[in-house]
N, CA, C and O atoms as a GROMACS GRO file, in nm:
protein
  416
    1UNK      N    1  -4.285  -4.841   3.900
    1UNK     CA    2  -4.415  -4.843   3.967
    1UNK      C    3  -4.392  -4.823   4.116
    1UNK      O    4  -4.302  -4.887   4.170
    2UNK      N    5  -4.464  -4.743   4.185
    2UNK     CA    6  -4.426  -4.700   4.338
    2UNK      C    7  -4.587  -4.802   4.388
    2UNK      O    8  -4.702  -4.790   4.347
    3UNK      N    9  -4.542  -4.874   4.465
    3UNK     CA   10  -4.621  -4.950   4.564
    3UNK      C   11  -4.690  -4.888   4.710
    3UNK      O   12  -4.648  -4.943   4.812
    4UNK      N   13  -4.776  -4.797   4.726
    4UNK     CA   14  -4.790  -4.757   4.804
    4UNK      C   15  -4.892  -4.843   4.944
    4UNK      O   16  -4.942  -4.802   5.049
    5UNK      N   17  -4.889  -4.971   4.879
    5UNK     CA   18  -4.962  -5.031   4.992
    5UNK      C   19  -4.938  -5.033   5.132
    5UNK      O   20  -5.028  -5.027   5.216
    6UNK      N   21  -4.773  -5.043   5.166
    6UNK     CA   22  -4.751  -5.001   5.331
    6UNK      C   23  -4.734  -4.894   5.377
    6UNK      O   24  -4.668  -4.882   5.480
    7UNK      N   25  -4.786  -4.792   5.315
    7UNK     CA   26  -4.735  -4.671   5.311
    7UNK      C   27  -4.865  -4.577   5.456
    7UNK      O   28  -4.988  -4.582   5.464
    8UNK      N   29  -4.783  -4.517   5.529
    8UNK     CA   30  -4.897  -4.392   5.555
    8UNK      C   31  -4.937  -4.298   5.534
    8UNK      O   32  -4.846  -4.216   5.523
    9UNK      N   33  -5.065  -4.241   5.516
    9UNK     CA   34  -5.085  -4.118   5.436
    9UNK      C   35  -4.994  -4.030   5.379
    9UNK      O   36  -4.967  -4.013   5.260
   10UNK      N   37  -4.950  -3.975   5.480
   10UNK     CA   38  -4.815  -3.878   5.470
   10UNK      C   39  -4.701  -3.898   5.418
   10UNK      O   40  -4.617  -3.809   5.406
   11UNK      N   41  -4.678  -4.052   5.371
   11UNK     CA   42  -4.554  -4.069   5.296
   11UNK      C   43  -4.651  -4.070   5.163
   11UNK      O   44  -4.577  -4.031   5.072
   12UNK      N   45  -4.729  -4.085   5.130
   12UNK     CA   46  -4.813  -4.114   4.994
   12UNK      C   47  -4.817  -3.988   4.970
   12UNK      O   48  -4.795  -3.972   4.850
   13UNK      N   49  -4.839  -3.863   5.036
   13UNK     CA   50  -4.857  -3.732   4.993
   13UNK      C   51  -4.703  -3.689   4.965
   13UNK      O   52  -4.691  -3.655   4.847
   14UNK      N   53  -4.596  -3.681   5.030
   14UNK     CA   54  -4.504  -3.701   4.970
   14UNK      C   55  -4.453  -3.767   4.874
   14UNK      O   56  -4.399  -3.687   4.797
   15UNK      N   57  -4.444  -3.844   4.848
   15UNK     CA   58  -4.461  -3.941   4.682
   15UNK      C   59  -4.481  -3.858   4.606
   15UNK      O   60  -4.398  -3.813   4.527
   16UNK      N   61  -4.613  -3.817   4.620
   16UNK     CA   62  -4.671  -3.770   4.476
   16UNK      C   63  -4.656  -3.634   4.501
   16UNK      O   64  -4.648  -3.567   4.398
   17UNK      N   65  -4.647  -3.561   4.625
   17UNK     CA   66  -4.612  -3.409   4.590
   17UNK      C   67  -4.470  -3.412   4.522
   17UNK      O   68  -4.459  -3.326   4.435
   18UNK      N   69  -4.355  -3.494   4.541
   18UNK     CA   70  -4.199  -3.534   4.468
   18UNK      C   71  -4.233  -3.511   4.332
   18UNK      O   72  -4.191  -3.414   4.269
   19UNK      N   73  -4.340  -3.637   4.264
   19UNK     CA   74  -4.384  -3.659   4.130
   19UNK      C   75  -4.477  -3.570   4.055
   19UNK      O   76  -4.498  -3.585   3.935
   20UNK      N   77  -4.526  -3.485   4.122
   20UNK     CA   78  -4.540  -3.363   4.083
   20UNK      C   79  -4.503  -3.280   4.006
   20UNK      O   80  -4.521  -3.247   3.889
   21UNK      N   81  -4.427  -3.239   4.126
   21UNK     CA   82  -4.308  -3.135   4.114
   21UNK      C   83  -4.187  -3.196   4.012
   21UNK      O   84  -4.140  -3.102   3.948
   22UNK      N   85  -4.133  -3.301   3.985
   22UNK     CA   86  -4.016  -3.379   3.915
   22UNK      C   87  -4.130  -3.376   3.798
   22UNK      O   88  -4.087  -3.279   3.735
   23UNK      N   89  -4.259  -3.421   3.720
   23UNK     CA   90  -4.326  -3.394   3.619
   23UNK      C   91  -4.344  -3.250   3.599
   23UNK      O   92  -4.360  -3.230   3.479
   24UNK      N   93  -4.348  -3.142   3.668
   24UNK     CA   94  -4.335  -2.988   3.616
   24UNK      C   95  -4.192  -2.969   3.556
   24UNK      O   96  -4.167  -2.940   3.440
   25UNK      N   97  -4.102  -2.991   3.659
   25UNK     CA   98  -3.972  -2.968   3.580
   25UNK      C   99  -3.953  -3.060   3.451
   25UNK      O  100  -3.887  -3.013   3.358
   26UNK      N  101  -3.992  -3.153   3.441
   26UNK     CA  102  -3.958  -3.246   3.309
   26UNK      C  103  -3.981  -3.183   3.147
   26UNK      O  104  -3.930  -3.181   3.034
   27UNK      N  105  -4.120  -3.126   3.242
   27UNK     CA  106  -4.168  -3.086   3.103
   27UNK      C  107  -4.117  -2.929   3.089
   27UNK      O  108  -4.172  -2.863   3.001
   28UNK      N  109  -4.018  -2.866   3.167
   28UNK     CA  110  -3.937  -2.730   3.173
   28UNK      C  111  -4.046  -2.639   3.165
   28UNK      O  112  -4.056  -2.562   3.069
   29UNK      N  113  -4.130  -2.640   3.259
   29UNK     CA  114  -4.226  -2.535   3.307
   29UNK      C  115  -4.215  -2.499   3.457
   29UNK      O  116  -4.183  -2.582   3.543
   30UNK      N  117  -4.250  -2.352   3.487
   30UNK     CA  118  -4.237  -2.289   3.635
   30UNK      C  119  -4.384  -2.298   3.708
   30UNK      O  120  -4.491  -2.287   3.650
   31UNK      N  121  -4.371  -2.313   3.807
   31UNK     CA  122  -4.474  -2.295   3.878
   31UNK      C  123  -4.616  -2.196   3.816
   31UNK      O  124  -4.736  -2.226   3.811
   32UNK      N  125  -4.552  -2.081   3.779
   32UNK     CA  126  -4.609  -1.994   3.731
   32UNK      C  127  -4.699  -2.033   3.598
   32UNK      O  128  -4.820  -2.024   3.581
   33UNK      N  129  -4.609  -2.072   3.521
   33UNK     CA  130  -4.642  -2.125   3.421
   33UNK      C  131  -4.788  -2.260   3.418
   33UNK      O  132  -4.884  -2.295   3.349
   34UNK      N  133  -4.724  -2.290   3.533
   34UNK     CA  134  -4.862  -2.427   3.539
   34UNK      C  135  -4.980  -2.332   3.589
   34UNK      O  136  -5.086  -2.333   3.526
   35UNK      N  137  -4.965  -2.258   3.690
   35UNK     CA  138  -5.049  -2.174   3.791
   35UNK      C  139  -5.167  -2.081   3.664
   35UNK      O  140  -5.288  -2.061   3.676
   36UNK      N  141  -5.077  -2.040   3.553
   36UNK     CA  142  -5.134  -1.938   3.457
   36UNK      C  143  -5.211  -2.003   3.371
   36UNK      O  144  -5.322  -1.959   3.340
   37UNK      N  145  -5.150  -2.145   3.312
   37UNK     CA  146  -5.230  -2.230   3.248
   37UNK      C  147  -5.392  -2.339   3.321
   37UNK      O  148  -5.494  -2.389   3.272
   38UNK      N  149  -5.333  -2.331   3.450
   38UNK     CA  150  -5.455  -2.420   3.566
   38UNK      C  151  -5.538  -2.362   3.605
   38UNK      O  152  -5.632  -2.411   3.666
   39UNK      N  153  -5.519  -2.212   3.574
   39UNK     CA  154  -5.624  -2.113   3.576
   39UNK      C  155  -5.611  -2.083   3.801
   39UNK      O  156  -5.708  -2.046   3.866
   40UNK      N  157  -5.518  -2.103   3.842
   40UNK     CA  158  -5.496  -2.138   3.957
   40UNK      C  159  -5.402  -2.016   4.046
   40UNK      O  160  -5.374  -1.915   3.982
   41UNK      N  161  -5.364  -2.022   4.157
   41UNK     CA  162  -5.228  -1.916   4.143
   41UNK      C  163  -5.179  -2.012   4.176
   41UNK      O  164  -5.222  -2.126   4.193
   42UNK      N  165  -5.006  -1.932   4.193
   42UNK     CA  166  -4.892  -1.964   4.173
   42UNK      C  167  -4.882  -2.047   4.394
   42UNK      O  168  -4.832  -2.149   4.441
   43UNK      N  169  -4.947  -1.948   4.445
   43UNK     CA  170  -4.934  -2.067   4.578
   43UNK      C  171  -5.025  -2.147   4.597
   43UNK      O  172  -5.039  -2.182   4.714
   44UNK      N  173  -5.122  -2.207   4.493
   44UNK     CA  174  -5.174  -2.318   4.510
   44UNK      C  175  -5.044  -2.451   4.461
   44UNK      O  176  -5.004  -2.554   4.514
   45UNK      N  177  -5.014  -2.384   4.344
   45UNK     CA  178  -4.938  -2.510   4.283
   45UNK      C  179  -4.850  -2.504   4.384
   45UNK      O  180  -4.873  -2.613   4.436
   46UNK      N  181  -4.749  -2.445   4.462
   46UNK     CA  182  -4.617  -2.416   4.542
   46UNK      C  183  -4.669  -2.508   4.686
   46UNK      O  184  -4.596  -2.581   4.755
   47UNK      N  185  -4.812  -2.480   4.707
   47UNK     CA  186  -4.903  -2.579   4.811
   47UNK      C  187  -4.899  -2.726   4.778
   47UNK      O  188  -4.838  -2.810   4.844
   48UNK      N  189  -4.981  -2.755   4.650
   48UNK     CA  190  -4.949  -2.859   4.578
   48UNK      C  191  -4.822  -2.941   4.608
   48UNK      O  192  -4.790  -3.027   4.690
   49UNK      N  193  -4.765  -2.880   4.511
   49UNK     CA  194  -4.574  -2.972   4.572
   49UNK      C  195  -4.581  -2.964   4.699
   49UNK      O  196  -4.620  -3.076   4.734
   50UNK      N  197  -4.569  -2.910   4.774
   50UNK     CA  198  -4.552  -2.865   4.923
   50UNK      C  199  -4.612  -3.012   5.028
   50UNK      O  200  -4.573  -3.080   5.123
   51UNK      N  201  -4.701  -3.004   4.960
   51UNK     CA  202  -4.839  -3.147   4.986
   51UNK      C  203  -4.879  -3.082   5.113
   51UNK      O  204  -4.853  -3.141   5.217
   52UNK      N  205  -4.944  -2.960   5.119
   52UNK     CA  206  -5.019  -2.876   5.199
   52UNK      C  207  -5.152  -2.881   5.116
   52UNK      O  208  -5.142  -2.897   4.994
   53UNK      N  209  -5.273  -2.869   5.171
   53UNK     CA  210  -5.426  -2.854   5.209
   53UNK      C  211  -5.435  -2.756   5.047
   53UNK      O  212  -5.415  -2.637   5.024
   54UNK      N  213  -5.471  -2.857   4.971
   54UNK     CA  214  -5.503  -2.762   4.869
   54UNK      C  215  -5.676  -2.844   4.840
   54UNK      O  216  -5.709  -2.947   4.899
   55UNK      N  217  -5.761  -2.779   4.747
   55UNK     CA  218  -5.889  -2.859   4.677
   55UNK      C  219  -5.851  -2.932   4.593
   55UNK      O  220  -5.744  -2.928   4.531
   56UNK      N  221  -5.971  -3.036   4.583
   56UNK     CA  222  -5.939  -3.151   4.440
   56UNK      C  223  -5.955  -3.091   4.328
   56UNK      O  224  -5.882  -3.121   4.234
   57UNK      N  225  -6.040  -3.009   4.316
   57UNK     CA  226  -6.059  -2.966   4.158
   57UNK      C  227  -5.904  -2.877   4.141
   57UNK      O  228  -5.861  -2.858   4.028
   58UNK      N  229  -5.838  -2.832   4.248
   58UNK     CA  230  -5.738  -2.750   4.163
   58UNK      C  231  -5.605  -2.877   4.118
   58UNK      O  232  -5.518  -2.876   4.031
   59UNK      N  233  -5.641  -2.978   4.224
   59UNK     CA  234  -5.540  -3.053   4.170
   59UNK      C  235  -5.565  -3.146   4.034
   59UNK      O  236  -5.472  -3.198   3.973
   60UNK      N  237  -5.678  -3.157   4.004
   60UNK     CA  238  -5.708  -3.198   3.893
   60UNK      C  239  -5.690  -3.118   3.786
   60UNK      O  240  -5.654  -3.165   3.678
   61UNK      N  241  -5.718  -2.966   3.807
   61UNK     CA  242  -5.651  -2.859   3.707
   61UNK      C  243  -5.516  -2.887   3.642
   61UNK      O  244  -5.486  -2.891   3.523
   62UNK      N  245  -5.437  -2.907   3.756
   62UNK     CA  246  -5.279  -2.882   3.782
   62UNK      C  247  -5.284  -2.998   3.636
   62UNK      O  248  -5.264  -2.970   3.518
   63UNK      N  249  -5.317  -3.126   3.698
   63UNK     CA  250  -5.296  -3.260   3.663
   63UNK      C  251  -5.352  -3.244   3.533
   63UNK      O  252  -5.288  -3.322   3.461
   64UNK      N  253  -5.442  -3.181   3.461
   64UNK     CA  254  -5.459  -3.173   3.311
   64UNK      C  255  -5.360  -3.077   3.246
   64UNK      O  256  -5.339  -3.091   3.126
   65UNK      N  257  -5.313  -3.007   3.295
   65UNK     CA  258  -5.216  -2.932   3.214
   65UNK      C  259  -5.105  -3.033   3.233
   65UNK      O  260  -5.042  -3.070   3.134
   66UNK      N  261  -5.086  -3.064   3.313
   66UNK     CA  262  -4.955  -3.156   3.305
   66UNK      C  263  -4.994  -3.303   3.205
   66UNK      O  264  -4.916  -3.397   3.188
   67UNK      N  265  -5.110  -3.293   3.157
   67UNK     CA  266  -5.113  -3.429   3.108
   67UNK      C  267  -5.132  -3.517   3.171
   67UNK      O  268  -5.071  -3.602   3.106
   68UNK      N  269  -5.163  -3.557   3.235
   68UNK     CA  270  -5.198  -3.661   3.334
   68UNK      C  271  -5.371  -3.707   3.376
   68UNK      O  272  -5.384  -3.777   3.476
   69UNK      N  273  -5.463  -3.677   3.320
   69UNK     CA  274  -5.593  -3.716   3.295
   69UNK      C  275  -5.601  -3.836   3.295
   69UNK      O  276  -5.687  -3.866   3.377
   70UNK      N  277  -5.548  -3.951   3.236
   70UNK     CA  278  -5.552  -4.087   3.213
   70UNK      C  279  -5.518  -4.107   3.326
   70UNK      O  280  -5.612  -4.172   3.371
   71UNK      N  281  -5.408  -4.088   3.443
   71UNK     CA  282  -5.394  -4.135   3.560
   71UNK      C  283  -5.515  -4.114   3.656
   71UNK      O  284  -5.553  -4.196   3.740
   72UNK      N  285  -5.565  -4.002   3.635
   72UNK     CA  286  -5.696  -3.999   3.711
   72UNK      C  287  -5.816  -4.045   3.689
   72UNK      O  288  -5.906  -4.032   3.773
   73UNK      N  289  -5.833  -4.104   3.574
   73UNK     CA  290  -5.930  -4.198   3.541
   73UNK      C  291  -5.937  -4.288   3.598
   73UNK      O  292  -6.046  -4.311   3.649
   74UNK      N  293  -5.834  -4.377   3.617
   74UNK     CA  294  -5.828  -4.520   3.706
   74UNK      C  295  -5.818  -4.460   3.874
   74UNK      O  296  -5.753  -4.529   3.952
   75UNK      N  297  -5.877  -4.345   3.922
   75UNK     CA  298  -5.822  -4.373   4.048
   75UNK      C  299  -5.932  -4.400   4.124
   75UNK      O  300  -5.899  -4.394   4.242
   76UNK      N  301  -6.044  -4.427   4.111
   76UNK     CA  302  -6.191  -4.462   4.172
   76UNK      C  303  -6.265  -4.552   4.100
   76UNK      O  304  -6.381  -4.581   4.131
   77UNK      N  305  -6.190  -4.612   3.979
   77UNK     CA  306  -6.258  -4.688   3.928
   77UNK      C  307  -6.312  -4.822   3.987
   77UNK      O  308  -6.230  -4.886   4.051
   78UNK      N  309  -6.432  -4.872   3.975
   78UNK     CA  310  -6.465  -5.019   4.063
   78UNK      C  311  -6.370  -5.141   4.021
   78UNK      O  312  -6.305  -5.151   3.917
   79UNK      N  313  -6.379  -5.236   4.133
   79UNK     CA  314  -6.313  -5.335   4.093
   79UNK      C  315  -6.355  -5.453   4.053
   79UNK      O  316  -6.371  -5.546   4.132
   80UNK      N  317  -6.382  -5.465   3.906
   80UNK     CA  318  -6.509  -5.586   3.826
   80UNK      C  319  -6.434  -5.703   3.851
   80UNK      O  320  -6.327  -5.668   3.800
   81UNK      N  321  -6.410  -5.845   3.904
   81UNK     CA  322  -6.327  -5.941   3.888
   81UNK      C  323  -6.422  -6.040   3.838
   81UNK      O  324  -6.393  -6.132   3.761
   82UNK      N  325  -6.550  -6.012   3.892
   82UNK     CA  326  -6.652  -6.125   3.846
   82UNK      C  327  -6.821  -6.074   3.788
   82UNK      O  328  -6.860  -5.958   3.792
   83UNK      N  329  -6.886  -6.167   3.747
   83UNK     CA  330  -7.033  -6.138   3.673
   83UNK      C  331  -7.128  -6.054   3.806
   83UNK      O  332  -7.218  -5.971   3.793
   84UNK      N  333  -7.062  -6.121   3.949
   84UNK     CA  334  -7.117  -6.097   4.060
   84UNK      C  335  -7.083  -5.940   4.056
   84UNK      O  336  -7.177  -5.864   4.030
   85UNK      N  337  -6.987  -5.900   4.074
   85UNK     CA  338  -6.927  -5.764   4.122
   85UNK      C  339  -6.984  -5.679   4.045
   85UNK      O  340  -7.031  -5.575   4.090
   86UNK      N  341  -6.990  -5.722   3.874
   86UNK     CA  342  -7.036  -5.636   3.771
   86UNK      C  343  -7.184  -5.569   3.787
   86UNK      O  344  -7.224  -5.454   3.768
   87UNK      N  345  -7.242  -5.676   3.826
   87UNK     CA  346  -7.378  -5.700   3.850
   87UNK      C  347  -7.422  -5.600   4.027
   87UNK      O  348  -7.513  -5.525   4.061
   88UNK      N  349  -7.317  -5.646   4.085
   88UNK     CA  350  -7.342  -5.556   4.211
   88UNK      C  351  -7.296  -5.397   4.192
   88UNK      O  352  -7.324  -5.319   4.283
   89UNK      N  353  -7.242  -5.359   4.099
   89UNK     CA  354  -7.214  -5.199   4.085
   89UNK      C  355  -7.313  -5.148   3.983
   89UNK      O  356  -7.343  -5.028   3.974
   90UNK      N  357  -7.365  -5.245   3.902
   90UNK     CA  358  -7.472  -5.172   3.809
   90UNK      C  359  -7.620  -5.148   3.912
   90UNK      O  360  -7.707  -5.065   3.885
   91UNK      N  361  -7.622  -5.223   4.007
   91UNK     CA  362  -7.743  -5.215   4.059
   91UNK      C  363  -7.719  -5.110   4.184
   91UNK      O  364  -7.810  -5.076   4.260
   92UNK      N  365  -7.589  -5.068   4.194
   92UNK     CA  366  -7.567  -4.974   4.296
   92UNK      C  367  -7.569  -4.854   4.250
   92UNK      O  368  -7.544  -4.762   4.328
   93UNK      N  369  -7.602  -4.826   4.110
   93UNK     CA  370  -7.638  -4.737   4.035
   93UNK      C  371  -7.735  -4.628   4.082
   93UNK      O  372  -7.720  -4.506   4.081
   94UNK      N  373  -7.823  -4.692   4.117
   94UNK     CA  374  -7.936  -4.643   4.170
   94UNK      C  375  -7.903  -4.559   4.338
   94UNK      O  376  -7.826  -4.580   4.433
   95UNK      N  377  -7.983  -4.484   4.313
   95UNK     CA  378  -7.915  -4.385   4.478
   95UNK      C  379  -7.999  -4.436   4.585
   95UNK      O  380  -8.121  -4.436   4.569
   96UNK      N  381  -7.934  -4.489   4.717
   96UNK     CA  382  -8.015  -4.580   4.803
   96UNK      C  383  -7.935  -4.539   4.938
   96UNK      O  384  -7.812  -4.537   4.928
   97UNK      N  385  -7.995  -4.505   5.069
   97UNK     CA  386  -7.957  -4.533   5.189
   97UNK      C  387  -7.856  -4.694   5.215
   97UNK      O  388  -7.886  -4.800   5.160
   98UNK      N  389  -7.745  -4.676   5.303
   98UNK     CA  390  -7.705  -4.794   5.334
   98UNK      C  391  -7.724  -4.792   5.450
   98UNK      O  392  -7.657  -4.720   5.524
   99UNK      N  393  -7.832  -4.880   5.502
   99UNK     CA  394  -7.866  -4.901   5.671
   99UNK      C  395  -7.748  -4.927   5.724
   99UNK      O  396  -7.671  -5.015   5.683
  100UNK      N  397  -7.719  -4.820   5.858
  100UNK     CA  398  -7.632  -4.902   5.969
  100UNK      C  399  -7.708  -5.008   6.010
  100UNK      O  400  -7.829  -5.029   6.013
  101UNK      N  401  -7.554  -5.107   6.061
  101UNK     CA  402  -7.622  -5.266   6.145
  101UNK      C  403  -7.672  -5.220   6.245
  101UNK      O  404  -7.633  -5.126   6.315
  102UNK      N  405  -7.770  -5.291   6.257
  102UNK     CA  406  -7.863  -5.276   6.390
  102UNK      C  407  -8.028  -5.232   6.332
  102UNK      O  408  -8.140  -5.274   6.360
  103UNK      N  409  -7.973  -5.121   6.231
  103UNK     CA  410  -8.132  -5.085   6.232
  103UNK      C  411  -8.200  -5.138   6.189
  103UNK      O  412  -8.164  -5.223   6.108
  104UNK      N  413  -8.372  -5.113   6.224
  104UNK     CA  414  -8.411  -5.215   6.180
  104UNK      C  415  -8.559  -5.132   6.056
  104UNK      O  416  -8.630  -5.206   5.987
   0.00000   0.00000   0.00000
């Protein structure tokens, strides 16, 4: 498990551009190969590893061919600990302005 809590951005994008790239080779596929299947090109994924300015949807591409869908499920998920919290995200359901302080 990699702990990225003290981490700064830029080492976290490294991390996972590493784990990436070390999950393409695992599974003995080329860049190309992911690029042809992600419906993507070949210098998005090479961007990708790179951990250069790519879009989310292509990295989510990448990340379903590689299998990895279940990791992206949990990555925005809310955090329920209590009846309170549960109760405060179902009612945040609803689409609502959040006043800045002050206004009135």
């Amino acid at each position: 498990m990699l702990d990225l809590s003290f981490s700064k951005p830029s080492e976290i994008v490294t991390r996972l551009c590493a784990r990436l790239r070390a999950e393409r080779l695992a599974l003995e596929m080329t860049q190309a190969d992911v690029a042809s299947r992600a419906g993507v090109g070949v210098n998005t994924v090479s961007n990708l590893e790179a951990g250069r300015n790519v879009g989310f949807e292509n990295l989510v591409r990448v990340a379903m061919v590689l299998g990895r869908t279940k990791e992206l499920e949990g990555l925005f998920m809310p955090r329920l600990d209590s009846l309170d919290d549960i109760r405060r995200y179902e009612g945040a359901a609803a689409r609502r302005r959040i006043r800045k302080s002050g206004d009135a």
